[in-house]
N, C-alpha and C positions, 0 to 999 in steps of 0.2 A: 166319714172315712173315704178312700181312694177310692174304693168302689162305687159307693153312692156317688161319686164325680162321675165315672164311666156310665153308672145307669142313668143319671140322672139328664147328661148330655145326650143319650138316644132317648130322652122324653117317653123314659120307662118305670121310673121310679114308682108312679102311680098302681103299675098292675103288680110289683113285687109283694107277695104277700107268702111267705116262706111256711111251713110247719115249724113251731115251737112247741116242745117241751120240759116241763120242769122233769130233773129224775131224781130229786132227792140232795143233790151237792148245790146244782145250777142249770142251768138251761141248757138246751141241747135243740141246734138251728138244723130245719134240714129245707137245702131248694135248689130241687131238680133243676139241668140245663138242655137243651137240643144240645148232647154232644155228639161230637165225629172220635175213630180210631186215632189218636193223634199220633201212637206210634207208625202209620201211613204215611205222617208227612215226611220228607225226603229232610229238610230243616232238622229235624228232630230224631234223627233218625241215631239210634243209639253208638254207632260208632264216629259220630260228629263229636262226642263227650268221652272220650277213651276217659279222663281221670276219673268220673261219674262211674261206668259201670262196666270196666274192661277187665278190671281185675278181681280177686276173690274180693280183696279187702275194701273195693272201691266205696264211696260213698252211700252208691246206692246198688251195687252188685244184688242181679236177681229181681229186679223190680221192671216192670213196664214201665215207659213215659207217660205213658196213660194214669198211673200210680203216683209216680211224680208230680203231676197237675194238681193231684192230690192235697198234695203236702203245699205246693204252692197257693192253691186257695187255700190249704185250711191258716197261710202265714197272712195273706190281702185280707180274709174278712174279720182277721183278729187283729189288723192291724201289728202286725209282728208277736203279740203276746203270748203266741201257743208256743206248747212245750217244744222247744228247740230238737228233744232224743226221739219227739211222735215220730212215727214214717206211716202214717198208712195207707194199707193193699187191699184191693179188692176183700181180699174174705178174711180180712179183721174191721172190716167197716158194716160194724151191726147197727140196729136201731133198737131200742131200747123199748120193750112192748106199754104202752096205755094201761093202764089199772092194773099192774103186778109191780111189785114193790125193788129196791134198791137194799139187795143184802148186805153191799158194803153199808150204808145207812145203820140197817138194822141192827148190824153187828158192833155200831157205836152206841147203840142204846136209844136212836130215836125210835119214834113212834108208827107204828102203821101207816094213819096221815101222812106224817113229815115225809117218810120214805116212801111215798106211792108216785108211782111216774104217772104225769096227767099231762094232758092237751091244755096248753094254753093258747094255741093259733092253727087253724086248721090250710093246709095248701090251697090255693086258686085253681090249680090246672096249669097256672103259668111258667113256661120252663122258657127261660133265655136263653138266646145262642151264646155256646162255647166262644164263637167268633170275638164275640165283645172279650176274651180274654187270652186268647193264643200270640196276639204281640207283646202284650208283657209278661206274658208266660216263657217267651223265645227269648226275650232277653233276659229271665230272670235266671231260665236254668244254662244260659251260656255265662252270665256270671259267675254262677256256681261251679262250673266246672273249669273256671280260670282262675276263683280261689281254691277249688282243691289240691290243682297243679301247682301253685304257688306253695300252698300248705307242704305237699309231698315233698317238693324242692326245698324247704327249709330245713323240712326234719332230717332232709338227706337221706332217706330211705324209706319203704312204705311198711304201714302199722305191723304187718304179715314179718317184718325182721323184728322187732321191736324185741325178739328173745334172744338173737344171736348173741350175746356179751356171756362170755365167760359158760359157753355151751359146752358139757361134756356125756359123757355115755349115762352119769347118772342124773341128766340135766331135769330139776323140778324148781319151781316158785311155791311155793310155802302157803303161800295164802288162798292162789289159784286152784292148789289141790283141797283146801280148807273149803273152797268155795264149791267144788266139785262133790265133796262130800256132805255139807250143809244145804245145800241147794237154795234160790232164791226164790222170795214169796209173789216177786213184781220183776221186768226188767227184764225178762229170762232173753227173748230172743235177740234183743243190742247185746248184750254181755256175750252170748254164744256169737255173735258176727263179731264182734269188737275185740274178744278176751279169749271165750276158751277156744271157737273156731281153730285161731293160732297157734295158741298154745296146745291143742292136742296133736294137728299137724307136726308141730318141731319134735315133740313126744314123741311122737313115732318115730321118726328122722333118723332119733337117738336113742333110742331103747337099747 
């Protein structure tokens, strides 16, 4: 993959030796880097991305750049294959404990075994510099905030109107409130930025 070209060219390949664990679905990769604050750098600096996170509805409104980096390693070491809706923040990036089990597992009926998080690769100590990824990190998130702007500009408005049509005093979406009152078992915090955020705001609007 990409990466392996970037380590492989600093004649580092050899010391990568990451923590791996299985948790019961698939593996789960963890390896530390020497990072810096990157929301420091002036480059990166979050009003450089007004589409990114100037507004409520922005892409990524609420998040550090720091957060961001995130997201953009977790797309370079999967080679683009991770889930497109992931975002993750600081304090939803858990680790999954060594010999306690995977209840989602359990709860499909596999076995203690099948379900037990175990060590398959233990870390070296070796943490690579950030450095080896902050230029295509700069360009990856100045991409992004020039298709967001593109995005915004087509739809003609941003997500936060997306209820104005046919608004009046007793203004509801049918399913939105169906959604409200059913609640979601997965998903919960995109639906609340994406769906009901909006939607409660214009609700008040109009009440």
């Amino acid at each position: 993959m990409f990466i392996y070209g970037i380590i492989s060219s600093f004649n580092l390949i050899s010391a990568v030796c990451p923590t791996v664990l299985w948790t019961g679905n698939g593996y789960h990769i963890y390896l530390p880097i020497q990072a810096t604050v990157l929301d420091q750098y002036d480059r990166l600096a979050k009003d450089k991305y007004p589409s990114l996170f100037s507004m409520y509805n922005s892409k990524y409104y609420g998040y550090f750049v720091s957060e961001i980096f995130l997201k953009f390693a977790e797309i370079l070491f999967t080679d683009g294959k991770a889930d497109p809706q992931h975002r993750p923040k600081f304090k939803t990036c858990l680790i999954r404990i060594p010999d306690t089990y995977n209840s989602k597992c359990l709860s499909k009926g596999k076995s203690n075994e099948e379900s037990k998080i175990k060590v398959v690769q233990k870390w070296n100590d070796c943490r690579l510099p950030i450095q080896l990824l902050t230029k295509y990190f700069w360009r990856w998130i100045t991409q992004e905030d020039i298709n967001q702007r593109l995005l915004l500009k087509r739809n003609g408005r941003s997500q936060i109107n997306r209820f104005d049509q046919s608004i009046s005093k007793d203004f509801q979406i049918n399913w939105i409130e169906q959604l409200l009152q059913k609640g979601l078992p997965d998903g919960r915090k995109e639906t609340l930025r994406l769906i009901l955020g909006p939607y409660l705001a214009k609700r008040k609007n109009y009440a």
